[in-house]
MARDREN-325834 format. One record per residue (C-alpha): residue in three letters; chain; x, y, z. Coordinates in Angstrom, 1 decimal. Layout:
BEGIN
- code  unit  x  y  z
- Ala  A  X  Y  Z
...
end
This chain:
BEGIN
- code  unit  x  y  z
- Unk  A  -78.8  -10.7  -7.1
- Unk  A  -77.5  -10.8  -3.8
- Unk  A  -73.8  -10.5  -4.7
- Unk  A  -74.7  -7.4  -7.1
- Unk  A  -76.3  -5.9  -4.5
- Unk  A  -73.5  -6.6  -1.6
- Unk  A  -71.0  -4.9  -4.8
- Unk  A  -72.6  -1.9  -4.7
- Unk  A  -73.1  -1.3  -1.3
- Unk  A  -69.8  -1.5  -0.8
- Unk  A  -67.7  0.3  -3.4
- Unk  A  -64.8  0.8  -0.8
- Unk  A  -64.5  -2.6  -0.2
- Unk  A  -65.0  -3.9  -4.1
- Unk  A  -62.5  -1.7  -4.9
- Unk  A  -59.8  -2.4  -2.4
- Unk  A  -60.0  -6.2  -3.7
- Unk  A  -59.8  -5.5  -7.3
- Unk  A  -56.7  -3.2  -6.4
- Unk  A  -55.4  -6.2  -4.5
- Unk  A  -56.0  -8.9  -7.1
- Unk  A  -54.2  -6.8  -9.5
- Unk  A  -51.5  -5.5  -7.6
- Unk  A  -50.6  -8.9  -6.3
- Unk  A  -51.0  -10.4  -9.9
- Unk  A  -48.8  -8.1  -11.3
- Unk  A  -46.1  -9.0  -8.8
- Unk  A  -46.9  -12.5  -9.2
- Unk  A  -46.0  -12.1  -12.8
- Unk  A  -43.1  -10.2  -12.6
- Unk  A  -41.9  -12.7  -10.2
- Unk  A  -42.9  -16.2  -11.1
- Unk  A  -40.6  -18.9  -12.9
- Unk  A  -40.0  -18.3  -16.7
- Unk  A  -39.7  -21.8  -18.3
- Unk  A  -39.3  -24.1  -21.4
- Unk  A  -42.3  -26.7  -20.7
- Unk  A  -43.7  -27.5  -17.1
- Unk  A  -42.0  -29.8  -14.7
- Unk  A  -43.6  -32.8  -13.8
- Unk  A  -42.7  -36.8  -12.4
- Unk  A  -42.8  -39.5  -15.0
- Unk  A  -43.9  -42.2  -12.2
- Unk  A  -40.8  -43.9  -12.4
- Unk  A  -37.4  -44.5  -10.5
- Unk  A  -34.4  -45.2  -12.0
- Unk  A  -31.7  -47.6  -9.8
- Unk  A  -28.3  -46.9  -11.9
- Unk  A  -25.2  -49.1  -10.5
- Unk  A  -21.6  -49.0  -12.1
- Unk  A  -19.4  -52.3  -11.8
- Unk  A  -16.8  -51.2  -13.4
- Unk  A  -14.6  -53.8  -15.4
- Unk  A  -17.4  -56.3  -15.4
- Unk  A  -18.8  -58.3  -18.6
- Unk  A  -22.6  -57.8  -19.7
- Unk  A  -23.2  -61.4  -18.4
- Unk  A  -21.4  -60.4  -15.1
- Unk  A  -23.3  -57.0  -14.8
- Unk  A  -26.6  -59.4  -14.8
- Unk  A  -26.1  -61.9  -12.9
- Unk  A  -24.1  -60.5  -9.9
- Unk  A  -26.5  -56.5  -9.9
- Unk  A  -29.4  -56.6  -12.1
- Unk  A  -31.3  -59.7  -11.0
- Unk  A  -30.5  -59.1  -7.1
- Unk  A  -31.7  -55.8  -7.7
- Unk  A  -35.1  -56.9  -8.9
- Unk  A  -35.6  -59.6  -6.9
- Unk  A  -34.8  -57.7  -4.0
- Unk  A  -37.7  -54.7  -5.1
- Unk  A  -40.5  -57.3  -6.5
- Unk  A  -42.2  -57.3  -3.6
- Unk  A  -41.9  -53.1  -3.4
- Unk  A  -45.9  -51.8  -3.2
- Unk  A  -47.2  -49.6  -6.4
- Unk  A  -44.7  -51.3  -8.9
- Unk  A  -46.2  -51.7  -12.1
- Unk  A  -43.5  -53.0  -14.3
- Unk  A  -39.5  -53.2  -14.3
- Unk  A  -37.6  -52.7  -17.0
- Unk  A  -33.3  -53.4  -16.7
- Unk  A  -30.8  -52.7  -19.3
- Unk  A  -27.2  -54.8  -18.5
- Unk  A  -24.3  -53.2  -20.0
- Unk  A  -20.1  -53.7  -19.7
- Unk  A  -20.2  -51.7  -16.1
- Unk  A  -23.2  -50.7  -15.6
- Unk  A  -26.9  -51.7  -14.4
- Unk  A  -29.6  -49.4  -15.7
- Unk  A  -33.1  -50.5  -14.1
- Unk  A  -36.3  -48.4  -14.5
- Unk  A  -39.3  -49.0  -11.9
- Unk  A  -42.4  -48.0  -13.5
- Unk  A  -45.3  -47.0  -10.8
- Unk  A  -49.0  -47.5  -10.6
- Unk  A  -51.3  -44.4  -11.4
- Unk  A  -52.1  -44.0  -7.8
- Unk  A  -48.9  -45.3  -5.7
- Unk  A  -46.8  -43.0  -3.7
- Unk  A  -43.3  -41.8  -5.2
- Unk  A  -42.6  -40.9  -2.4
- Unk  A  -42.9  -43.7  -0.3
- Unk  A  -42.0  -46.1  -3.3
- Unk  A  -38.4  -44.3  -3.6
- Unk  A  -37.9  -44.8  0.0
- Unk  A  -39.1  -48.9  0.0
- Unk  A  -36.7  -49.5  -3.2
- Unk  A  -33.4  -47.6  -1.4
- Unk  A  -34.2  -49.4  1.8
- Unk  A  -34.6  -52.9  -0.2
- Unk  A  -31.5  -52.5  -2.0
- Unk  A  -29.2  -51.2  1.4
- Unk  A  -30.9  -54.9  2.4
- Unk  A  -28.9  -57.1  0.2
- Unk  A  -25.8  -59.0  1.8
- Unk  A  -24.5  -60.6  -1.5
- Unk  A  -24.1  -57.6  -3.5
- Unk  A  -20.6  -57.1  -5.4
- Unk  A  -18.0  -55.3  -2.8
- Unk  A  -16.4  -53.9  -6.3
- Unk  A  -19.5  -52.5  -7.7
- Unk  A  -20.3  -49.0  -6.7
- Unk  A  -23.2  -48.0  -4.4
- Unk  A  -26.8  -48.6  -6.3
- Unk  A  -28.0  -44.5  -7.0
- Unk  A  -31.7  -44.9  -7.4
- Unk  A  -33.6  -41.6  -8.0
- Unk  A  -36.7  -40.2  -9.5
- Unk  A  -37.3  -39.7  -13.2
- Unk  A  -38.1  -36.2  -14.2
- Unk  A  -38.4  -34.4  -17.2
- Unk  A  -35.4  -32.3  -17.9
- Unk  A  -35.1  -29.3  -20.7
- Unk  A  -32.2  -27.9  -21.0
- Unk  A  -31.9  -24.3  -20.8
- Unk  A  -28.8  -22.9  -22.8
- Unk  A  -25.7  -24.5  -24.0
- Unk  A  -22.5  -23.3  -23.7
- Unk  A  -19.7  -24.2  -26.5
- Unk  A  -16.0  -24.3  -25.4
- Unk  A  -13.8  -24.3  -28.2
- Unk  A  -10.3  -23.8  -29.6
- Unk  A  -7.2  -25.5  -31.2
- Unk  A  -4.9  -26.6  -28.6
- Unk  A  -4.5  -29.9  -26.7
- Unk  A  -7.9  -32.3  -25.3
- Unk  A  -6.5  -32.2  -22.3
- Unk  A  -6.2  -28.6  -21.4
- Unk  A  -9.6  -28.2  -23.2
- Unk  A  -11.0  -30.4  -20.8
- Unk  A  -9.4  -28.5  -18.2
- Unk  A  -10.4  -25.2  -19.1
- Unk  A  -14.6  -27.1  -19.2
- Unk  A  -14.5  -28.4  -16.0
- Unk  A  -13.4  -24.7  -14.3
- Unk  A  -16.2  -22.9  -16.6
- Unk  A  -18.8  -25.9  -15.0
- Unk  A  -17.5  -24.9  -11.7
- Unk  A  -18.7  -21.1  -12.9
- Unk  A  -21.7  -21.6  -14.2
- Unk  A  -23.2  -23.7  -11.5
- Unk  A  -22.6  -20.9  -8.9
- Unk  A  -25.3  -19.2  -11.0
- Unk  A  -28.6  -19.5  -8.8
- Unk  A  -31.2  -21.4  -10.0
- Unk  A  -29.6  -23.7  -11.8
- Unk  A  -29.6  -27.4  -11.0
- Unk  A  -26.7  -28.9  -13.1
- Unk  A  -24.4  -28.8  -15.7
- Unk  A  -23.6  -32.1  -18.3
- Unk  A  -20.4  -31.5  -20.2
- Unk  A  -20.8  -33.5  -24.0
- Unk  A  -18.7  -34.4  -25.7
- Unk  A  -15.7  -34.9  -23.2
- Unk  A  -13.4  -37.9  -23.2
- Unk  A  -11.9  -39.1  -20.2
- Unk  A  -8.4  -40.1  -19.5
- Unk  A  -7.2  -43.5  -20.0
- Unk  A  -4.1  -45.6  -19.4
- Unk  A  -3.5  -48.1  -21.7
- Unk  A  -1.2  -51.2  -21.5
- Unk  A  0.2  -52.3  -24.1
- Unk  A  2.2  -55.8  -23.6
- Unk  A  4.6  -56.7  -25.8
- Unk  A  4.1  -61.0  -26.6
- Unk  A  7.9  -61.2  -26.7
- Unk  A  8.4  -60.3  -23.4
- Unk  A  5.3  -62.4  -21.6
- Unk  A  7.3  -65.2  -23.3
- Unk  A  10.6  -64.0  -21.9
- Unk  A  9.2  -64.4  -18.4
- Unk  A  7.0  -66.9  -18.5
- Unk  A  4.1  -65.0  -17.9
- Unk  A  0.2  -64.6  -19.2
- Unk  A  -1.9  -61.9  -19.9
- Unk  A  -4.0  -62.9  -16.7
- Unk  A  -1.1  -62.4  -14.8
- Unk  A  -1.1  -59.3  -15.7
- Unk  A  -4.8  -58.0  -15.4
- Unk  A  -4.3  -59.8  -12.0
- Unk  A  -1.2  -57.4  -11.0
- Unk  A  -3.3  -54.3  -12.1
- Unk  A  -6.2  -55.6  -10.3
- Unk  A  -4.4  -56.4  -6.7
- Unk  A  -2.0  -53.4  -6.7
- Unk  A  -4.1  -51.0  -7.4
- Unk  A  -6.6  -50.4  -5.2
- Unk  A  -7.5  -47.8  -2.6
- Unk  A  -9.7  -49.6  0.0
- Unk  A  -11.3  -49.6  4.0
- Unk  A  -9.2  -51.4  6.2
- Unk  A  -11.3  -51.5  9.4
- Unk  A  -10.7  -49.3  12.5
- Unk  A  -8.6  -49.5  15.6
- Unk  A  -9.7  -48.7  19.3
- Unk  A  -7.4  -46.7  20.9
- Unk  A  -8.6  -45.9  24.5
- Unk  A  -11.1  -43.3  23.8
- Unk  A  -10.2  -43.0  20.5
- Unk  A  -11.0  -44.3  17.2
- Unk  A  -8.5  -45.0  14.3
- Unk  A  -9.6  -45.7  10.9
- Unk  A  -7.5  -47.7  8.3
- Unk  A  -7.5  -47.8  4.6
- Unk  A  -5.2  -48.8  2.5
- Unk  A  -4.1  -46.5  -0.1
- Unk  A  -2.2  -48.3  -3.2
- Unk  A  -4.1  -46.5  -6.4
- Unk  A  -1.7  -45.1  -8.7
- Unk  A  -1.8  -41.6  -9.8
- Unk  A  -0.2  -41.7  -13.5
- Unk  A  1.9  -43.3  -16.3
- Unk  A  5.4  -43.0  -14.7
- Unk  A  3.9  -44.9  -11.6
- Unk  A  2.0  -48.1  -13.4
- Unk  A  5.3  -48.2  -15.7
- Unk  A  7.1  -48.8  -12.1
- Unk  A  4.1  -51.6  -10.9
- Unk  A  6.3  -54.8  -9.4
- Unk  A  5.1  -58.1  -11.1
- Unk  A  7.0  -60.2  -9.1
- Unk  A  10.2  -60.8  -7.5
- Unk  A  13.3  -63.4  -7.3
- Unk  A  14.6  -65.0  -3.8
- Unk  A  17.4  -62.8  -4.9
- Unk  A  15.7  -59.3  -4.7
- Unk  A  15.4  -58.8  -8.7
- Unk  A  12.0  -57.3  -9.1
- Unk  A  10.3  -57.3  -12.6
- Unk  A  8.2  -54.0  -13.4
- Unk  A  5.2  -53.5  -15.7
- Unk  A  7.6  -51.5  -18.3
- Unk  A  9.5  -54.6  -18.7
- Unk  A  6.8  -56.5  -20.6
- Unk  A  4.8  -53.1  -21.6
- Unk  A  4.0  -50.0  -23.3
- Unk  A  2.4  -47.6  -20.9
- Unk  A  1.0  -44.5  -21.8
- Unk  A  -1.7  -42.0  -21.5
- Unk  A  -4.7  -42.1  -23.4
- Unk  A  -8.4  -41.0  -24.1
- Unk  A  -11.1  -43.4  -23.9
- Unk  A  -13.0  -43.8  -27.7
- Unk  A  -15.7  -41.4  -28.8
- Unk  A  -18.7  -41.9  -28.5
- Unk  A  -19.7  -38.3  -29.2
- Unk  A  -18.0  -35.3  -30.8
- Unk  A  -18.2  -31.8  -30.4
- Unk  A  -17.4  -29.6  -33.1
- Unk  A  -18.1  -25.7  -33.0
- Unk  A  -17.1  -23.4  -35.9
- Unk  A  -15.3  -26.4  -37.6
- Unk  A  -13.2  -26.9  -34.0
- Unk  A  -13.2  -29.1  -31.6
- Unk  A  -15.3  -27.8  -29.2
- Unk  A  -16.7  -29.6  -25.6
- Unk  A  -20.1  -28.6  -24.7
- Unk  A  -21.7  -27.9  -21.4
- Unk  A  -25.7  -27.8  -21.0
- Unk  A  -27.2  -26.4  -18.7
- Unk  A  -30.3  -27.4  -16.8
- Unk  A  -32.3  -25.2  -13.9
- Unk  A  -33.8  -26.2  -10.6
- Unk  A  -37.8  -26.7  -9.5
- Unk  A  -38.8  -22.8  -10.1
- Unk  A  -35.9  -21.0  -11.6
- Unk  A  -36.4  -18.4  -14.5
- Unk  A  -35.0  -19.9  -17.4
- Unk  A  -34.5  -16.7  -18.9
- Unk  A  -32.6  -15.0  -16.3
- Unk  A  -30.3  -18.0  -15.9
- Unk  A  -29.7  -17.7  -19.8
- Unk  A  -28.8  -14.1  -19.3
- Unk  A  -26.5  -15.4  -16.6
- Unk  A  -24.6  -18.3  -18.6
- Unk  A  -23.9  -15.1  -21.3
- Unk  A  -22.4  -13.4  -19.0
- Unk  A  -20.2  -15.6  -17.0
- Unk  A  -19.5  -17.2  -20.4
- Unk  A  -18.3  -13.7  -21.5
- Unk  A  -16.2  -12.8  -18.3
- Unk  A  -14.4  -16.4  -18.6
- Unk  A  -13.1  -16.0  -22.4
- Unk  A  -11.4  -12.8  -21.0
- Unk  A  -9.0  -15.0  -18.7
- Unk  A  -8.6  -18.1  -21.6
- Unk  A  -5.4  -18.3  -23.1
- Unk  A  -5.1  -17.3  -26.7
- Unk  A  -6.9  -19.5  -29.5
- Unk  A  -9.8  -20.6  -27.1
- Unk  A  -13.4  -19.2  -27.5
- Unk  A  -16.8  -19.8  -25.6
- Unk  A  -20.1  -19.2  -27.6
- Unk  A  -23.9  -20.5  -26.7
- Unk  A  -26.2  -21.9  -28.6
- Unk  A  -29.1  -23.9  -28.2
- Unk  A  -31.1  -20.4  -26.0
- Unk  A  -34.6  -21.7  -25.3
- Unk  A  -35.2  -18.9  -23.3
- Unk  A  -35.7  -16.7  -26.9
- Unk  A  -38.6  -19.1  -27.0
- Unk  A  -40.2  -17.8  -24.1
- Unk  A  -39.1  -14.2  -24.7
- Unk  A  -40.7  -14.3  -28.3
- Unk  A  -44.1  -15.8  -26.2
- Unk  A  -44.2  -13.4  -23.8
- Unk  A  -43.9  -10.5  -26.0
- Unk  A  -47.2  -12.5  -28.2
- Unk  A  -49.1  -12.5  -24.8
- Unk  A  -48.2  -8.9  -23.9
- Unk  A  -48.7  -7.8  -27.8
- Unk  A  -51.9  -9.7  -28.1
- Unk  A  -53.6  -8.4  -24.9
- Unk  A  -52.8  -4.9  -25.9
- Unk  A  -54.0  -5.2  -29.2
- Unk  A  -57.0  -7.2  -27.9
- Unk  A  -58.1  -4.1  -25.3
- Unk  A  -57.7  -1.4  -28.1
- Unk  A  -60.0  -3.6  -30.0
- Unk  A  -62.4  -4.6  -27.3
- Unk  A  -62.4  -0.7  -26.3
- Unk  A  -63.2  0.5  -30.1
- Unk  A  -65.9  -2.4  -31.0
- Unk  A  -67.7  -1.3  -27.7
- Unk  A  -67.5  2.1  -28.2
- Unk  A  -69.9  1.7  -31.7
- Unk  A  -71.9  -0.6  -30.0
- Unk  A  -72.2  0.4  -26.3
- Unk  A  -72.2  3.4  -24.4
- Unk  A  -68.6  4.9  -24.1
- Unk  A  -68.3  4.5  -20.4
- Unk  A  -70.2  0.9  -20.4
- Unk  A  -67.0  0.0  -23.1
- Unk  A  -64.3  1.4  -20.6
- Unk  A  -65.5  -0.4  -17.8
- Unk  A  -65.7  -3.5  -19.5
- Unk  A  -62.3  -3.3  -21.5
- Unk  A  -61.2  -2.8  -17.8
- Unk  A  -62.7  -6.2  -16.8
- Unk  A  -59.2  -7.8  -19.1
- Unk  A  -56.4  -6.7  -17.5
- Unk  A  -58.4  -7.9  -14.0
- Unk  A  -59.1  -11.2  -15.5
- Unk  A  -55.3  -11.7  -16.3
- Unk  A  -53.8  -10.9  -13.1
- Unk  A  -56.4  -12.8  -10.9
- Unk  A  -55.4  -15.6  -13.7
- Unk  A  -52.0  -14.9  -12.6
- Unk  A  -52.8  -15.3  -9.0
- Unk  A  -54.6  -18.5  -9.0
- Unk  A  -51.5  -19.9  -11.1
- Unk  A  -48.9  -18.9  -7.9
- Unk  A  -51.5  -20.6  -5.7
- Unk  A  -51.8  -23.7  -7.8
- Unk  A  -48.0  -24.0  -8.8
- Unk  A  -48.0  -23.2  -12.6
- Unk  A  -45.4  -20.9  -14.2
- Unk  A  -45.2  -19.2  -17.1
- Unk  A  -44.5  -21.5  -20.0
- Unk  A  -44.6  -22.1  -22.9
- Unk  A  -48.2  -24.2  -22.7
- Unk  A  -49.6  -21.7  -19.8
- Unk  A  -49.1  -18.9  -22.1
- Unk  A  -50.3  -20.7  -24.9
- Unk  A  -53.5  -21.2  -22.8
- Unk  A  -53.9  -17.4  -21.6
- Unk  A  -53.8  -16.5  -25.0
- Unk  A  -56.6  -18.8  -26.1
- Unk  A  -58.7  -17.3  -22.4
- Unk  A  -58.4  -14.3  -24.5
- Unk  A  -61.2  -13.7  -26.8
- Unk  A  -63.3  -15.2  -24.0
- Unk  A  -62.8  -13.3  -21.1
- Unk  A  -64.7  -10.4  -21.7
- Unk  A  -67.9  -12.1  -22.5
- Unk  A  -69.8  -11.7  -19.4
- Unk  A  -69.0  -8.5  -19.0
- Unk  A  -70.1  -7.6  -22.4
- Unk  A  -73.3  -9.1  -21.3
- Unk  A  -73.9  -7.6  -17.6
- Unk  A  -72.7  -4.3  -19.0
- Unk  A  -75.3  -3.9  -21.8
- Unk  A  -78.1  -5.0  -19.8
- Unk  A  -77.1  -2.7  -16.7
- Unk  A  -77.3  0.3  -19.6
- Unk  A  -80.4  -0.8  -20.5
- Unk  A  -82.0  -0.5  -17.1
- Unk  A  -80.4  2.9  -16.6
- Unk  A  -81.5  3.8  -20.3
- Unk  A  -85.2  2.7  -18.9
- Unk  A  -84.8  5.2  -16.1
- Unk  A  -83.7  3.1  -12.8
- Unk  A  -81.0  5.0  -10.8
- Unk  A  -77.3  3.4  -11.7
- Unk  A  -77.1  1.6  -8.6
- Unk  A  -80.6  -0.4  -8.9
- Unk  A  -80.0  -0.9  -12.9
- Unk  A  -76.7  -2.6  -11.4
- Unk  A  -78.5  -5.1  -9.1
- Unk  A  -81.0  -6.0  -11.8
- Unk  A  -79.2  -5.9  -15.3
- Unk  A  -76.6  -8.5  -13.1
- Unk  A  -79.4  -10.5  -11.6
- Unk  A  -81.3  -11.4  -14.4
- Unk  A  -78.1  -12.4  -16.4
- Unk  A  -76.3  -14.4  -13.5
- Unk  A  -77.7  -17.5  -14.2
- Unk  A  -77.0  -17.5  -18.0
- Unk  A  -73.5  -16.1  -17.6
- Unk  A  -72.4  -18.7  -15.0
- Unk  A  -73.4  -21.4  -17.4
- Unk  A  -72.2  -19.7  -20.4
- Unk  A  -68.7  -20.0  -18.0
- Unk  A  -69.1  -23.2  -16.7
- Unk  A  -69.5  -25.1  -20.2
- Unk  A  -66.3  -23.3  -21.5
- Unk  A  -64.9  -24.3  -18.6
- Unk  A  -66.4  -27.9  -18.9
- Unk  A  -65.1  -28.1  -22.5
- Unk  A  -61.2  -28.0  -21.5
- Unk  A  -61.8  -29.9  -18.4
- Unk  A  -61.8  -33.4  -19.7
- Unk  A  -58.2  -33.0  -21.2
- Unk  A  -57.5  -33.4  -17.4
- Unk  A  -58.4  -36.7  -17.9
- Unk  A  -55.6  -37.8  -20.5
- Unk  A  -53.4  -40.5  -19.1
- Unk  A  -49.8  -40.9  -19.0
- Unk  A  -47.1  -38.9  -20.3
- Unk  A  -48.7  -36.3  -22.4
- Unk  A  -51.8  -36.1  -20.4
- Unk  A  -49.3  -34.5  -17.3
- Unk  A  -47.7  -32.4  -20.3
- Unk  A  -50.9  -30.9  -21.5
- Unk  A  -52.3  -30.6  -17.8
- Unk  A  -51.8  -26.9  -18.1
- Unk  A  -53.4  -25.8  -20.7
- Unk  A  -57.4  -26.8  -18.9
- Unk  A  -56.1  -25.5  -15.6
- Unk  A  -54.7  -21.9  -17.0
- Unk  A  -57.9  -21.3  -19.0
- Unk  A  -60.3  -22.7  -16.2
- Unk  A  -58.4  -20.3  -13.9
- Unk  A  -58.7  -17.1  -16.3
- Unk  A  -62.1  -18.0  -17.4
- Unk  A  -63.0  -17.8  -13.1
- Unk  A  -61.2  -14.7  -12.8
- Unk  A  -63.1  -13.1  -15.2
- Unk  A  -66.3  -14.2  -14.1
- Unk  A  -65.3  -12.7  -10.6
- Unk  A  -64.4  -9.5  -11.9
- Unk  A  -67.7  -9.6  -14.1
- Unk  A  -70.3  -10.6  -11.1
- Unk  A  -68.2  -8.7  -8.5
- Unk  A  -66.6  -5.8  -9.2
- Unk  A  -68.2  -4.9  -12.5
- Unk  A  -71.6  -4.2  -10.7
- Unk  A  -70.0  -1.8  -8.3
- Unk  A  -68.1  0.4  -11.1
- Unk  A  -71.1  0.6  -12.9
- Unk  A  -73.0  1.9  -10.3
- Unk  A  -70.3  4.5  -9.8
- Unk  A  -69.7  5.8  -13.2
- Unk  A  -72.9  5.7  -15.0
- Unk  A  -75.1  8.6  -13.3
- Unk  A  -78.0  9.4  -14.9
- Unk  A  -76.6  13.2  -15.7
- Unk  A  -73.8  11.6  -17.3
- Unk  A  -75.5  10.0  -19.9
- Unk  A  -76.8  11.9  -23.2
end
């Protein structure tokens, strides 16, 4: 009774708040990130390491096992799982339910900048978090002229598209890269007396690009590297083999074939029945998916203007029409579900009680709104789901409050005292009628794994809008009431 009573005694102050909550939820959801499906960790690092030229067996034994015997003894690990492939190390550190990520990430990265014997030719180990990643549009660049310039012509439009803010990478499929191939010719290794390992080992020591130290100068500092990577075809075909005491040099075109050449597909693009190279896009922690699809549309259309003749870009694959058509349920169903609220009222309740409490929605759904900022939640595709299921329910208690507010008034107390008791003898019940809604979505906060983080939303975003209505139906509810239902007002 208390909080009915400090509501009408201080209309100004009531009001000012509901103003507040709504004004600031309606900025809140104007503003907030638009996205497929929530973001959230999977509890797992991924170490990724390329060793380029290396066997399976190799890839094992000199990177993978190092790797996990160096990070056994890493706090919070709860399994490890490697994959060994030609060139590359795939390992995947699965994380106890309560160990730090954080701190994890760091222990693994220091660990593996720890080990002395590690391959000088393998690359650096990447290790980094595994996150859940929906892509947002797709961009298809297609057209009939050569792989090369078509790759080209991808690579620029990635350049464009990741200047668009809010987006957090771009993955071209379905692009080969370049290869040179050499093909020797068994005549000729017979000619010369030579092997095939004599030539893998040529390839190998004369063409590398690698740190050679540094050089004190007095008080300057010279680095060295030795630069002997070949750019091209004409280049390898001039590669010396070996040489005579008489200054005869044999060259790589001498025993082979060298030309240019694409690596084998592993996955093809087609668009429109042409060969076409994809490039996804993905957005960053809080970006609105649909404005970066509006974006990608119209860089994609300002690009095609400056491609030569034959070549096209299209998209496909636009989640952000998902959201769009979910939105425009939410903003369909809430209208429809005040008109409806407003009418049923109306027959059964005084006009004025119905307004007031047909009111009480649109409160509810911003203060929803609000407590969603605050807690980190944007609008997806589960958080709408879950504020249009908080819709039936949200104007329950202040169906309740307002029809037993009109019946004190209809028994002849003043407005202002019918508020204080038609919403203290109905607290009690309409908290708990609140709090075992509530305490029937709750427990879905206790799924495990994967898809309990997935569906974390949907208990949160109906726990939140089942509050905010119970605010708006304890607090601010009382105070119109006692505003707008004067004894001379009613018939």
């Amino acid at each position: 009774m208390f909080l009915a009573r400090f509501s009408t005694e201080n209309p100004v102050l009531v009001n000012l708040l509901a103003v507040f909550v709504f004004l600031s939820g309606l900025v809140i959801y104007f503003t907030m990130p638009r996205e497929i499906f929530p973001d959230f960790s999977l509890d797992a690092i991924r170490i990724t390491t390329r060793y380029s030229g290396a066997s399976p067996e190799e890839v094992e034994k000199l990177v993978t096992v190092k790797i996990e015997d160096a990070i056994a003894g890493v706090d919070g690990i709860d399994a490890i799982t490697s994959t060994s492939q030609e060139g590359l190390s795939s390992i995947v550190v699965t994380l106890k339910k309560d160990a730090d990520l954080v701190r994890a990430l760091n222990d693994i990265q220091s660990e593996i900048e720890a080990l002395e014997d590690f391959p000088e030719e393998a690359d650096d180990p990447r290790v980094q978090e595994v996150k859940t990643v929906f892509p947002v549009i797709t961009a298809s660049l297609y057209g009939s002229v050569a792989e090369q310039k078509l790759k080209e012509l991808a690579k620029d439009l990635k350049d464009e598209l990741l200047d668009i803010p809010g987006v957090s990478g771009v993955q071209i499929l379905g692009l080969r890269e370049r290869q040179i191939w050499v093909e020797v010719r068994p005549e000729a290794l017979e000619q010369y007396h030579l092997t095939l390992d004599d030539i893998r080992q040529a390839l190998a020591s004369r063409n590398l690009n690698l740190p050679g130290g540094s050089i004190k100068t007095g008080q300057h500092e010279l680095l060295l590297r030795t630069l002997g990577e070949v750019e091209g075809v004409q280049e390898l075909s001039r590669l010396p083999l070996r040489s005579d005491p008489y200054g005869n040099t044999l060259t790589l075109d001498r025993v082979a074939t060298v030309r240019e050449h694409f690596e084998e597909a592993t996955t093809l693009g087609r668009f429109n029945g042409q060969r076409a190279i994809n490039l996804q896009v993905t957005k960053e922690k809080g970006g609105n998916a649909i404005t970066i699809a509006d974006q990608v549309r119209k860089r994609a259309r300002a690009y095609e203007a400056l491609l030569p003749p034959g070549v096209h870009i299209d998209v496909f694959n636009d989640f952000s029409v998902y959201i769009k058509n979910r939105l425009r349920v939410l903003k369909s169903n809430g209208i429809v579900g005040l008109f409806l609220v407003l009418v049923t009222l109306c027959v059964f309740l005084h006009w004025r009680v119905a307004l007031l409490t047909a009111l009480g929605i649109p409160v509810a759904f911003m203060g929803a709104f609000l407590l969603m900022e605050w807690y980190g939640i944007s609008l997806n595709m589960l958080s709408m789901f879950s504020l249009i299921v908080a819709l039936g329910m949200i104007v329950d208690d202040a169906i309740i409050i307002g029809e037993n507010v009109y019946r004190y008034v209809e028994a002849g107390f003043s407005p202002k005292e019918a508020a204080i008791r038609g919403t203290g003898e109905v607290l009690l019940p309409v908290f708990a009628s609140t709090a075992t809604t509530v305490a029937a979505f709750l427990p879905m906060l206790l799924m495990t794994g994967t898809f309990g983080k997935f569906m974390a939303n949907i208990p949160v975003v109906v726990s939140f809008a089942l509050l905010a209505s119970l605010f708006e139906a304890l607090f601010v509810l009382p105070s119109h009431l006692a505003d707008f239902l004067s004894p001379r007002r009613l018939p």
